[in-house]
Residue frames as qw, qx, qy, qz and C-alpha x, y, z in Angstrom:
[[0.298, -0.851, 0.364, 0.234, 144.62, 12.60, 203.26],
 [0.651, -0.035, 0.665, 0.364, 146.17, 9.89, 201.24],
 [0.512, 0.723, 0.323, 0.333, 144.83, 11.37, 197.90],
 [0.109, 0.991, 0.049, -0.054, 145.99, 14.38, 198.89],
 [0.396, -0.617, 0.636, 0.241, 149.47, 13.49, 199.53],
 [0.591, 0.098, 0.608, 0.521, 149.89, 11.25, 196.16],
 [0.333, 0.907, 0.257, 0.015, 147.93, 14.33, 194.29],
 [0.072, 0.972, -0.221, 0.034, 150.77, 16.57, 195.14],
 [0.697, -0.256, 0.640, 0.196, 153.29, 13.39, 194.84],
 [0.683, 0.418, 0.526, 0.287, 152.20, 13.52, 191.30],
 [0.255, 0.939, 0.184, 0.137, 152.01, 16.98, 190.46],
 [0.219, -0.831, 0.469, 0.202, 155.49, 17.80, 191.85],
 [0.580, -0.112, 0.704, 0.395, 156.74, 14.50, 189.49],
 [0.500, 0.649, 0.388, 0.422, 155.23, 16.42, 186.49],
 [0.051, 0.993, -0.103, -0.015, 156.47, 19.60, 187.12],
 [0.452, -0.572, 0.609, 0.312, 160.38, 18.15, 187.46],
 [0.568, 0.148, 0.661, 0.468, 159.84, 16.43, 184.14],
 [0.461, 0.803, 0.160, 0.341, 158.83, 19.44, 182.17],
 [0.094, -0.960, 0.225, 0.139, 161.51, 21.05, 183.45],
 [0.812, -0.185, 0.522, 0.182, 163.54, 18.62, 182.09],
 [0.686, -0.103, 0.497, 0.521, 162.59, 19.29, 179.38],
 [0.102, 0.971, 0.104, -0.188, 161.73, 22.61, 178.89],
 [0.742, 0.044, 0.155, 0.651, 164.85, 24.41, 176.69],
 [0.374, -0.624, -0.055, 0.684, 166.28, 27.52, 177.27],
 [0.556, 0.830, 0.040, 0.007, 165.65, 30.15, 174.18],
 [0.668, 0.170, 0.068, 0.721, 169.36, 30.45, 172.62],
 [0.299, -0.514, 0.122, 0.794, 170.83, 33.91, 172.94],
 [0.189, 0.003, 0.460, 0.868, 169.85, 34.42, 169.35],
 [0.230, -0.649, -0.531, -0.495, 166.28, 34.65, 169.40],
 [0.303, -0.688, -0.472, 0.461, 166.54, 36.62, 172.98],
 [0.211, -0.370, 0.163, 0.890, 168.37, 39.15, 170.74],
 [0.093, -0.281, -0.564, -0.771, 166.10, 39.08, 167.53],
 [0.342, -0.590, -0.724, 0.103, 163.25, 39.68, 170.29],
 [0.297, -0.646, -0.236, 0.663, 164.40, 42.60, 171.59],
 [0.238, -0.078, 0.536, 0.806, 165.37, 43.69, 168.01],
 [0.178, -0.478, -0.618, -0.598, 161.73, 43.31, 166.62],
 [0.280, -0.806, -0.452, 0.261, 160.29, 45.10, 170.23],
 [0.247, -0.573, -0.131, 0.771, 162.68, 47.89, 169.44],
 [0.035, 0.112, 0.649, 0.752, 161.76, 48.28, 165.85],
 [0.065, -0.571, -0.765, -0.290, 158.13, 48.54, 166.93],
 [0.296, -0.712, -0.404, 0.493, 158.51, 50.86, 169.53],
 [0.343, -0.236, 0.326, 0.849, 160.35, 52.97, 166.91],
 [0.110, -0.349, -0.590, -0.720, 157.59, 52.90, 164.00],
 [0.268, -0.724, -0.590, 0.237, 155.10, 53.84, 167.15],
 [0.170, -0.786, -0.116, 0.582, 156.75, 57.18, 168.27],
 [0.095, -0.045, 0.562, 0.821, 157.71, 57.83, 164.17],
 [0.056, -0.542, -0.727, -0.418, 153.74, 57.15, 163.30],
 [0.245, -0.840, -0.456, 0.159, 152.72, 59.27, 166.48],
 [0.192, -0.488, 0.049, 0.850, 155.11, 62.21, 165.84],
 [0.014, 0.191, 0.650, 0.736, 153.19, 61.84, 161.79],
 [0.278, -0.542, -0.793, -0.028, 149.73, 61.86, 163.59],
 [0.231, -0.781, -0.239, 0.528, 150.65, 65.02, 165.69],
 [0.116, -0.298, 0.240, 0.916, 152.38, 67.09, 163.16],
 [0.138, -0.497, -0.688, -0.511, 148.95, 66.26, 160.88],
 [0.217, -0.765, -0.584, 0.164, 146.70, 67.31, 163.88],
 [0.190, -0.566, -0.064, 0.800, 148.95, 70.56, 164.40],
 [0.277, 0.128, 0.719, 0.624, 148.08, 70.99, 160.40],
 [0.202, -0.365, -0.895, -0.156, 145.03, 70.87, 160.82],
 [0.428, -0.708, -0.392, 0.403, 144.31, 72.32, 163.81],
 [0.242, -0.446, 0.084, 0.857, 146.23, 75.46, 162.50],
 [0.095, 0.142, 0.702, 0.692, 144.31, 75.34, 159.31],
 [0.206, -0.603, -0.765, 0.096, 141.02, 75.52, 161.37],
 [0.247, -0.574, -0.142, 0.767, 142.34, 78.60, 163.13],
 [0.107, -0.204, 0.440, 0.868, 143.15, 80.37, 159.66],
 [0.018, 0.332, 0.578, 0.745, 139.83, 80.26, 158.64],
 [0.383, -0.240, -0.141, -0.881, 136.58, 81.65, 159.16],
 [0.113, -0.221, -0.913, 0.324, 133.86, 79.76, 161.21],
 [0.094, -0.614, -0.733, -0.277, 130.49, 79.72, 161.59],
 [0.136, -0.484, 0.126, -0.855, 128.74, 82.74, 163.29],
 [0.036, -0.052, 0.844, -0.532, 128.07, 82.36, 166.96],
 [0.260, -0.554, -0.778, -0.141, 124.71, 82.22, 168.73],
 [0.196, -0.751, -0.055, -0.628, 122.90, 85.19, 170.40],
 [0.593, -0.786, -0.100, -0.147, 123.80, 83.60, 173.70],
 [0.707, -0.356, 0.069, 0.607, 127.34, 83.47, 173.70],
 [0.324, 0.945, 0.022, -0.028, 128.53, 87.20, 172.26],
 [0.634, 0.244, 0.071, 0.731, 132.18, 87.79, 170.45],
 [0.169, -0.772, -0.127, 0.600, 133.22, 91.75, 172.31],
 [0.326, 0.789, 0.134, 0.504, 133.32, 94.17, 168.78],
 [0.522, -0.204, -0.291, 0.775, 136.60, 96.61, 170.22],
 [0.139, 0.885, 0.400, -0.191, 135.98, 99.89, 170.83],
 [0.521, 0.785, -0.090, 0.323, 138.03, 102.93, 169.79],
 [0.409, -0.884, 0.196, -0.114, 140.29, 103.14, 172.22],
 [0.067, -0.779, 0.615, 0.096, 144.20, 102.71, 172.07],
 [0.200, -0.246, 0.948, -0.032, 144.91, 99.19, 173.41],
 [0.501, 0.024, -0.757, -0.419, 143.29, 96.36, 171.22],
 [0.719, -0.184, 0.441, -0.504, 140.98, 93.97, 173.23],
 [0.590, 0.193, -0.756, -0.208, 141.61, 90.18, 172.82],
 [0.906, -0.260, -0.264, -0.204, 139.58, 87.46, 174.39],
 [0.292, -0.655, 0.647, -0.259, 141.33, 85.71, 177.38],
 [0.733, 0.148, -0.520, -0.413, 141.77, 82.23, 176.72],
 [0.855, -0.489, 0.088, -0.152, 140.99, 79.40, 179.38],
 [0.151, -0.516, 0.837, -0.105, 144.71, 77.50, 180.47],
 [0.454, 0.166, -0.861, -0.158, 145.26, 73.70, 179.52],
 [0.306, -0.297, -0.862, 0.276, 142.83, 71.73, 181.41],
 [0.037, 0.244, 0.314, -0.917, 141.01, 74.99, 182.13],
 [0.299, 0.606, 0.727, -0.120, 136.96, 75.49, 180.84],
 [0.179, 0.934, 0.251, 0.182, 136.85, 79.36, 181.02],
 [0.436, 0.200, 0.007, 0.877, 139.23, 82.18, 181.00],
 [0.109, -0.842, -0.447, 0.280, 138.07, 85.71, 183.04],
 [0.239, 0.470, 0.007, 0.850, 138.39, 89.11, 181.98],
 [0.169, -0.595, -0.554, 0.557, 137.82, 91.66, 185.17],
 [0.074, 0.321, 0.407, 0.852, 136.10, 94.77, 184.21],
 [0.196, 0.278, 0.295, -0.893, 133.38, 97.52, 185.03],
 [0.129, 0.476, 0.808, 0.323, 130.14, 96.09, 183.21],
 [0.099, 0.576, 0.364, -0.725, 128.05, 99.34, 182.68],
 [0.320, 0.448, -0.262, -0.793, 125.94, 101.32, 179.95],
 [0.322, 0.208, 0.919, 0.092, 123.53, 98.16, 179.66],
 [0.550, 0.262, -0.135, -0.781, 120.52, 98.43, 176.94],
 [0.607, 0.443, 0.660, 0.022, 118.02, 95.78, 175.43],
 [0.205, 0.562, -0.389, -0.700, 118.74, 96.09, 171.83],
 [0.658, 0.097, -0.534, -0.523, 116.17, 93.84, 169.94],
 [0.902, -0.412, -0.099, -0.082, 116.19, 90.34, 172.30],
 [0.788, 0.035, -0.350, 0.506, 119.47, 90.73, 173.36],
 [0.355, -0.924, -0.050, 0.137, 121.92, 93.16, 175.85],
 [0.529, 0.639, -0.089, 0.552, 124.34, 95.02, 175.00],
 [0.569, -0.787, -0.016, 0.239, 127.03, 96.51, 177.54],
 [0.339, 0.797, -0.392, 0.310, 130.41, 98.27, 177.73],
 [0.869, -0.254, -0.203, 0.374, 133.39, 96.20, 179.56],
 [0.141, 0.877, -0.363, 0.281, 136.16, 98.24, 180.95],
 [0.908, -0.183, -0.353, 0.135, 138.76, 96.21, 181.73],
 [0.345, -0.879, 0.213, -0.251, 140.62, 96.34, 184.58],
 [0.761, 0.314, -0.528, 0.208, 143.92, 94.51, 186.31],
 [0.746, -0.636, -0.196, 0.011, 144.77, 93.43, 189.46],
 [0.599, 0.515, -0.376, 0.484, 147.59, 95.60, 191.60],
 [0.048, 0.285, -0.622, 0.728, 148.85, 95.14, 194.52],
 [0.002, 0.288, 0.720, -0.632, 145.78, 93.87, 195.57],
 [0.313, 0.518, 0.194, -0.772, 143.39, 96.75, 193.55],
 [0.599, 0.667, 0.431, 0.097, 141.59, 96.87, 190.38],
 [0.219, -0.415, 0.387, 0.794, 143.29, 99.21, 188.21],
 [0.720, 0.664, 0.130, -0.156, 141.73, 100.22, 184.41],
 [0.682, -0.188, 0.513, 0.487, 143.71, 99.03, 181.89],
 [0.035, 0.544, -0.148, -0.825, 142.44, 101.48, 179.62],
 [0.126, -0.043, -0.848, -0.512, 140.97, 98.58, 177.12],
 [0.487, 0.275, 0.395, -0.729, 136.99, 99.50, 176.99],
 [0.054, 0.059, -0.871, -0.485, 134.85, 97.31, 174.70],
 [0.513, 0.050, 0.022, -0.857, 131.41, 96.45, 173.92],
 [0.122, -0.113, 0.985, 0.050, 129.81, 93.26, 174.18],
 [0.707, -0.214, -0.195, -0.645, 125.86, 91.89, 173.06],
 [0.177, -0.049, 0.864, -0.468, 124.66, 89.28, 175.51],
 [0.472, -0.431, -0.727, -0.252, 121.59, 86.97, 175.23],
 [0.453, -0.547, 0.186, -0.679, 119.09, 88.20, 178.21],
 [0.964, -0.173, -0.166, -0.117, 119.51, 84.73, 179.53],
 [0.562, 0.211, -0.597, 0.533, 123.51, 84.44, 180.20],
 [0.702, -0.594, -0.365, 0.144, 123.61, 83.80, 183.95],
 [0.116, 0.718, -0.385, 0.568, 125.14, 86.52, 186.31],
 [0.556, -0.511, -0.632, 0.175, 126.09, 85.72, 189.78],
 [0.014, 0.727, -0.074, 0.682, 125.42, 88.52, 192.14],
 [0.504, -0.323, -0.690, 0.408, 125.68, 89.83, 195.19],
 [0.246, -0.293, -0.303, 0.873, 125.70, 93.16, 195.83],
 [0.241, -0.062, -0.320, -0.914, 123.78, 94.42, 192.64],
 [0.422, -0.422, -0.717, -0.361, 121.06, 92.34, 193.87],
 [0.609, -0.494, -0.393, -0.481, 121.20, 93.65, 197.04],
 [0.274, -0.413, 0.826, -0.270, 123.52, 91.92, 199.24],
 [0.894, 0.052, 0.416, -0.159, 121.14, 88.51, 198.49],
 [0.420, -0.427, 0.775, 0.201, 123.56, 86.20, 196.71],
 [0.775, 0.297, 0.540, -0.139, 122.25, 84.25, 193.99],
 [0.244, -0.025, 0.701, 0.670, 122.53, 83.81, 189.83],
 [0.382, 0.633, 0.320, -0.593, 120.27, 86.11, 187.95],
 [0.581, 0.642, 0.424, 0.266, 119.37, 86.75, 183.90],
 [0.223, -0.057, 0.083, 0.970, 121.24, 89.59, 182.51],
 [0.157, -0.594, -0.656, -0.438, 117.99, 90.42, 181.31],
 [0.495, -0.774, -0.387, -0.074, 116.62, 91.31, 184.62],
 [0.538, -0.494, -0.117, 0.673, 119.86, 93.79, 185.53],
 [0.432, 0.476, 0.300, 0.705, 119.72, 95.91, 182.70],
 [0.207, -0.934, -0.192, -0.218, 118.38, 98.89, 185.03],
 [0.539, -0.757, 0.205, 0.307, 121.22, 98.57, 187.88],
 [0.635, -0.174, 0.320, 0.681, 123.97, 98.40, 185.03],
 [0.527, 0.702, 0.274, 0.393, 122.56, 101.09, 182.84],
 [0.113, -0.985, 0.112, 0.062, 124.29, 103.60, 184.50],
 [0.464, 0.625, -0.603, 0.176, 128.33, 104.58, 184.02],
 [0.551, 0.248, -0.707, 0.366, 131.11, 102.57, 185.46],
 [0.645, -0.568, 0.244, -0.449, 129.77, 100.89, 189.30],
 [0.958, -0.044, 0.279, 0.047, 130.07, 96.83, 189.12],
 [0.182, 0.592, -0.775, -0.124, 132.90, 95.05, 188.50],
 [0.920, 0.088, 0.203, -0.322, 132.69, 91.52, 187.24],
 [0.208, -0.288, 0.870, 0.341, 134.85, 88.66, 186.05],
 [0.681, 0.488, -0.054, -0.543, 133.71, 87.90, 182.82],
 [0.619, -0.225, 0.749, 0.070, 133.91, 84.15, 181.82],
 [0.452, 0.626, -0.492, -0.401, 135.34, 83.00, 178.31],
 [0.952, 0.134, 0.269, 0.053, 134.72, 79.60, 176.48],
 [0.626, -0.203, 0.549, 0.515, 137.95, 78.49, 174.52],
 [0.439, 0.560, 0.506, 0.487, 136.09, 79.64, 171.29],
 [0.027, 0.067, -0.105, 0.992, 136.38, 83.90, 172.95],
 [0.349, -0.466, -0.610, -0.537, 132.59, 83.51, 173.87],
 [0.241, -0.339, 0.490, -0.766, 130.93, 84.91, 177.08],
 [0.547, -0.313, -0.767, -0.119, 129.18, 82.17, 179.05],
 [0.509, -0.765, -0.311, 0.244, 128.41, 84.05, 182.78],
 [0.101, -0.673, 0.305, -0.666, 129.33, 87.18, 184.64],
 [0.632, -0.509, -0.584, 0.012, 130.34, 86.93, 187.69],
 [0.233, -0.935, 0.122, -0.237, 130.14, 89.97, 190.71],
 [0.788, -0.074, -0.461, 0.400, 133.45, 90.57, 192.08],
 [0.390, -0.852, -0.226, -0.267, 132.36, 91.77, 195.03],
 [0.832, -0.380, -0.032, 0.403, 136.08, 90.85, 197.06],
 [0.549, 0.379, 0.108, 0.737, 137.88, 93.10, 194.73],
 [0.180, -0.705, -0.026, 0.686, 139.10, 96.85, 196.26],
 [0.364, 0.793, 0.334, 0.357, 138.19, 99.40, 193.13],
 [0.239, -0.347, -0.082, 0.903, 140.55, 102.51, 192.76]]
């Protein structure tokens, strides 16, 4: 107990003597401190507004050209002739995919791939509705549907491949059709919840 009590006999007689003589920064260097923190903070959001207007550059420059040609399993929709133009849906910030709703019908195997017609549709009140935009899409026999009804009522995730019979006929199924960021189809999926005028 005795050590402890001179231990902290000493240590409170060195802490009173550097405060002693410890000196207060002057007013001028608190100010040329703040001066050189606001000067950095300045050339920060000046370099990062140069950094973003380069990326938007870029990034718009990307757009404006061409790109590579997809893969057989993700298909770009070729419009059809009909009135209203067809343009990919594109996923929301922070979003994966983007859906288009639509009548999948008039499937075929056309070399190792499928080929279908989309009519797209829009939600009113509650109903489907055509929107009068009808396109054509090729599909790998591999993109993943999930079904429910066309299989059957049994739930599950099937090959397109292996629907091409129940969709060759006209306009039955209605599906939400799932877009990558790049306008690529990556899955169908049955919406089976949806009222159909």
């Amino acid at each position: 107990m005795v050590d402890e009590t001179s231990l902290d006999d000493h240590l409170a007689g060195l802490a009173a003597e550097g405060r002693r003589f410890a000196v207060p920064l002057a007013a001028e260097q608190i100010r040329v401190r703040g001066d050189r923190r606001r000067r950095r903070k300045r050339a920060a959001r000046m370099s990062g507004g140069v950094l973003l207007a380069a990326a938007v550059a870029v990034g718009g420059l990307s757009l404006a050209r061409p790109g590579p040609e997809s893969a057989p399993t993700a298909a770009k929709p070729t419009p059809s002739r009909s009135a209203p133009q067809f343009v990919p849906p594109t996923p929301a910030p922070g979003d994966e995919y983007a859906s288009e709703l639509g009548y999948v019908y008039n499937a075929m195997v056309v070399e190792d791939a499928v080929q279908v017609t989309v009519e797209q549709l829009r939600i009113e009140r509650g109903t489907a509705v055509p929107t009068g935009v009808v396109h054509q899409v090729t599909l790998s026999p591999q993109t993943p549907v999930e079904v429910e009804q066309v299989a059957g009522g049994k739930a599950g995730d099937v090959p397109l491949g292996e629907l091409v019979d129940r969709l060759s006929g006209g306009p039955r199924w209605v599906f939400a059709v799932d877009y990558d960021g790049e306008g690529r189809i990556q899955s169908l999926r049955e919406a089976s919840w949806l009222t159909v005028e």
